[in-house]
TIBAPA-968486 format. One record per residue (C-alpha): x, y, z; residue in one letter. Coordinates in steps of 0.02 Angstrom, whole numbers, plus 50000, padded with zeros to 5 digits. Example, Ala and Ser with C-alpha at 12.3 -4.5 7.8 and 13.67 -1.06 7.14 Angstrom:
# TIBAPA-968486
506154977550390a506844994750357s
This chain:
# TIBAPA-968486
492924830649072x493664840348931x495154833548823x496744838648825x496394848048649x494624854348688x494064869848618x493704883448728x492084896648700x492904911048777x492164928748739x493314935148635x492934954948698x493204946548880x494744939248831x495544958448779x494904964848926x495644953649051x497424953948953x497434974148966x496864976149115x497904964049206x499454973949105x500064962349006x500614961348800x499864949348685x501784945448671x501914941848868x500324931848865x500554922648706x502144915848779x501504910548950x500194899148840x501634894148737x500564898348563x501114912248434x500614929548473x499564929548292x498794914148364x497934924648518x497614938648422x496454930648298x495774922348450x495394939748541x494704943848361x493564929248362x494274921748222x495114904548311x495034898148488x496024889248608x495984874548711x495154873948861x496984868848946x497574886548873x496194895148945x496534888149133x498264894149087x497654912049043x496604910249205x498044907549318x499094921049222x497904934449221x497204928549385x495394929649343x494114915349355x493964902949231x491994907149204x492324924549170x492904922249015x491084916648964x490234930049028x489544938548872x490364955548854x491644962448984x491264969949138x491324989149169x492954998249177x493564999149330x494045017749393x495895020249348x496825028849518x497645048649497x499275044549450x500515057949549x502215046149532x503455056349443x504295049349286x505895054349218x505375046549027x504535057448915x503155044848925x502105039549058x502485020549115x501275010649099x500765001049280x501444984549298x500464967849314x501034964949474x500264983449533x498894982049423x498474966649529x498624971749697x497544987349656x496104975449593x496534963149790x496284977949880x494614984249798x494094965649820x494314965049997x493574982150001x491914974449928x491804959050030x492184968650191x490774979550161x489674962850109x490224956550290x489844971950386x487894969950293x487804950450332x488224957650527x487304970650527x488424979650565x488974999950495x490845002550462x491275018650551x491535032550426x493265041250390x492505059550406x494185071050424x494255081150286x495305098550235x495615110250108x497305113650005x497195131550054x497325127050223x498955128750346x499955113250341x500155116550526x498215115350549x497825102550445x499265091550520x498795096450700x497025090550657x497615072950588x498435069050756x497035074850847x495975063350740x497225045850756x497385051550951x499375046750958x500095057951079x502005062751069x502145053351240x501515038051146x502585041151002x504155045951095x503945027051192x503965014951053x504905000351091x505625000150898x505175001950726x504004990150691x503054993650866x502925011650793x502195006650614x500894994250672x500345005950812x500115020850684x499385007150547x498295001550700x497795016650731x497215021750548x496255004850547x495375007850693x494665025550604x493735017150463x495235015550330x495874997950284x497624998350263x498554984850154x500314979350096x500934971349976x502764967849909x502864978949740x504464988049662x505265001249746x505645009949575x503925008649548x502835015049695x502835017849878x501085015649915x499325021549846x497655027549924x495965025949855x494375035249912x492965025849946x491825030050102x491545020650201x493235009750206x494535020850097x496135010350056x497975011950092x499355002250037x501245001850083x502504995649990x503314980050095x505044982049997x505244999850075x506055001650247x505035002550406x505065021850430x504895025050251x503245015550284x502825025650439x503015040150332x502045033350187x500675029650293x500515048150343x500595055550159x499185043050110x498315050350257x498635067550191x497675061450009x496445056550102x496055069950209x496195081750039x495185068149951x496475069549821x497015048349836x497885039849697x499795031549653x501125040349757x503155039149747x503195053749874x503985066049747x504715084849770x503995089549591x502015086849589x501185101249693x499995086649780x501355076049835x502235091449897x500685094150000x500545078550072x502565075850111x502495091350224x500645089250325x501455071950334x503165078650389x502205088150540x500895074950591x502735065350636x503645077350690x502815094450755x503735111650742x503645114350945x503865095550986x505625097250872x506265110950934x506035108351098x507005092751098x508885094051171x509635086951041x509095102850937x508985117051081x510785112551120x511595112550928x512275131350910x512455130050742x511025134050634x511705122450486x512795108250509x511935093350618x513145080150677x512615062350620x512235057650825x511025071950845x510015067350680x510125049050714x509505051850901x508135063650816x507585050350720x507395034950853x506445048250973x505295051450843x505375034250757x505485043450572x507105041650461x508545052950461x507875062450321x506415065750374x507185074050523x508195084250422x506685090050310x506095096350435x507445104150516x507625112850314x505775117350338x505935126350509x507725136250425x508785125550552x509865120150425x510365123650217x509895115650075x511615112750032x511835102850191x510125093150169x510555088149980x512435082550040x511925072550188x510455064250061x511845059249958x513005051350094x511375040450160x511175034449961x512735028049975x512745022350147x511045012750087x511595004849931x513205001250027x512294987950117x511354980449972x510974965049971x510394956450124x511504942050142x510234933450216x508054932950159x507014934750318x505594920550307x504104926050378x502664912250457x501174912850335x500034918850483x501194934950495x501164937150322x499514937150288x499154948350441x500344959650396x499824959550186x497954960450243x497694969850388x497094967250590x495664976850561x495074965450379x495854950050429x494734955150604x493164956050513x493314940750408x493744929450569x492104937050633x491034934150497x491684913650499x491514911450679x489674919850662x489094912850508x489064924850399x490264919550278x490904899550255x492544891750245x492614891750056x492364911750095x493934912850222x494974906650096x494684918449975x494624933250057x496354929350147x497004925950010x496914907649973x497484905250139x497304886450215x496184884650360x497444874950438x498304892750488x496674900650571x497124898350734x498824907850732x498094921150638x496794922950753x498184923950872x499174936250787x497644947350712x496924949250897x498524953350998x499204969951044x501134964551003x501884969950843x502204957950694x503564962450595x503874963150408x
């Protein structure tokens, strides 16, 4: 067993490369080792080492394995994701560690689902909708429906929010795409997509609200279908994002289903909305008020004026009720569900119970889960009722 003061043989190009790319300074790391920033420097320069107890801390920090840091050189890059976030600084923010993580989790799980799928023998399906950004928003949104199979009768009679977003998520799982979430910064992103095929990747963003989610989930869609994935905060400036707000904006809510409701046939006025009508909008078609109104601003129902004052008076009806008084804790089968997926979490319950992968395995690819829990999240993974978080 190694002392307390060991040396450590770490690569020093390995040790760079798992500092950067998990996102963090030589400042931020130097301090979590509790050593002086010069210290780790001259050890990424090869010019001192630390102590094997340091490394384990670096380990933990960076969240890489302790024997990759004596692999001889560092691996290869990994592909950095189309950044369409819009950034008011002059510079472009750096992602944070926390991001930078969850990006490398769900390319993990990626990998080891396809590894399962082979050990099966099984083929993942194949997420083959694809369109142009030439095409009619109408057309390509019309086609996405047609392709997830959720009927406005089926969307009309969701019980509540969270029976609409795992029905949707289910949905999207069930068509080849894995679809995680993870609990990020809400100034920071509200989900990403990445192309792979078979088994592209979505993530939402747990600290946004349930429809904001929904809708989320549709715009990631959008990339997807346009095969233009990447880092998303939904903006109105990048042409992309535009794009994929307004296919998603009809997938939810269609032109002819809209304005057919009574709610809009029966409002004479062609630009104030009373708060009922909008609010009643918005349960039928489980979106948020805004989106409602988008797309009442889309269709010429209503005036930009009104849109941009009724977005302010939500702002401040939001932040109003900031903070929670109270934190919501969710049972560790839920959460990792709900982080990982029905459709993953599915596959690597299937690949224990046949074999394919061990115990050691489970753990890992839930997330360091204990197998103490594999019986309720069998239970929750395999049932049709919604889990909420």
């Amino acid at each position: 067993m190694a002392s307390r003061g060991q040396e450590s043989f770490a690569t020093p190009s390995v040790l760079i490369w798992a500092r950067e790319s998990a996102g963090y300074s030589v400042e931020d790391a130097a301090k979590r080792i509790q050593i002086k920033p010069a210290k780790l420097l001259a050890t990424e320069a090869g010019e001192s080492r630390i102590t094997v107890r340091q490394l384990r801390a670096l380990s933990e920090f960076y969240k890489r394995p302790l024997a990759f840091f004596y692999l001889p050189s560092p691996p290869e890059k990994e592909q950095e994701l189309h950044d369409f976030r819009r950034h008011h600084e002059t510079q472009v923010k750096p992602l944070s560690p926390n991001l930078k993580l969850e990006i490398r989790k769900a390319r993990f799980r990626r990998e080891k689902a396809i590894e399962i799928y082979d050990e099966l023998d099984a083929v993942p399906e194949r997420f083959t909708l694809r369109a142009s950004t030439t095409e009619d928003v109408k057309a390509i949104a019309e086609r996405i429906r047609n392709f997830l199979g959720v009927t406005i009768e089926q969307q009309t009679a969701f019980k509540n929010e969270y029976s609409a977003l795992n029905t949707w998520r289910d949905v999207v799982e069930s068509r080849g795409v894995l679809v995680f979430q993870a609990s990020l910064k809400k100034s920071e992103i509200r989900g990403f997509s990445i192309w792979e095929n078979p088994l592209p990747i979505i993530l939402l963003n747990t600290k946004e609200t349930v429809y904001s989610r929904i809708f989320t989930l549709l715009h990631e869609i959008a990339h997807l279908t346009l095969r233009a994935a990447g880092l998303c905060d939904l903006s109105d400036t990048d042409k992309i994002e535009v794009l994929c707000n307004s296919i998603a904006g009809e997938a939810l809510v269609p032109e002819e289903s809209l304005l057919s409701e009574e709610a809009v046939t029966g409002n004479n006025s062609q630009t104030a909305w009373p708060e009922r009508s909008l609010a009643a909008l918005s349960s039928r078609f489980s979106v948020s008020r805004e989106v409602v109104l988008r797309r009442l601003l889309t269709l010429k129902r209503t005036t930009p004026a009104f849109y941009q004052s009724k977005r302010a008076e939500w702002k401040k009806e939001f932040e109003a009720r900031q903070p929670k008084s109270e934190k919501v804790i969710i049972p560790q089968p839920v959460k990792i569900v709900s982080h990982h997926g029905k459709a993953y979490t599915r596959l690597v319950l299937n690949g224990y119970y046949s074999e394919a992968i061990n115990a050691i395995d489970v753990s890992e690819y839930l997330g360091g889960v204990k197998l103490k829990y594999l019986p309720k999240i069998e239970e929750v993974a395999f049932k049709n009722s919604a889990y909420q978080e």
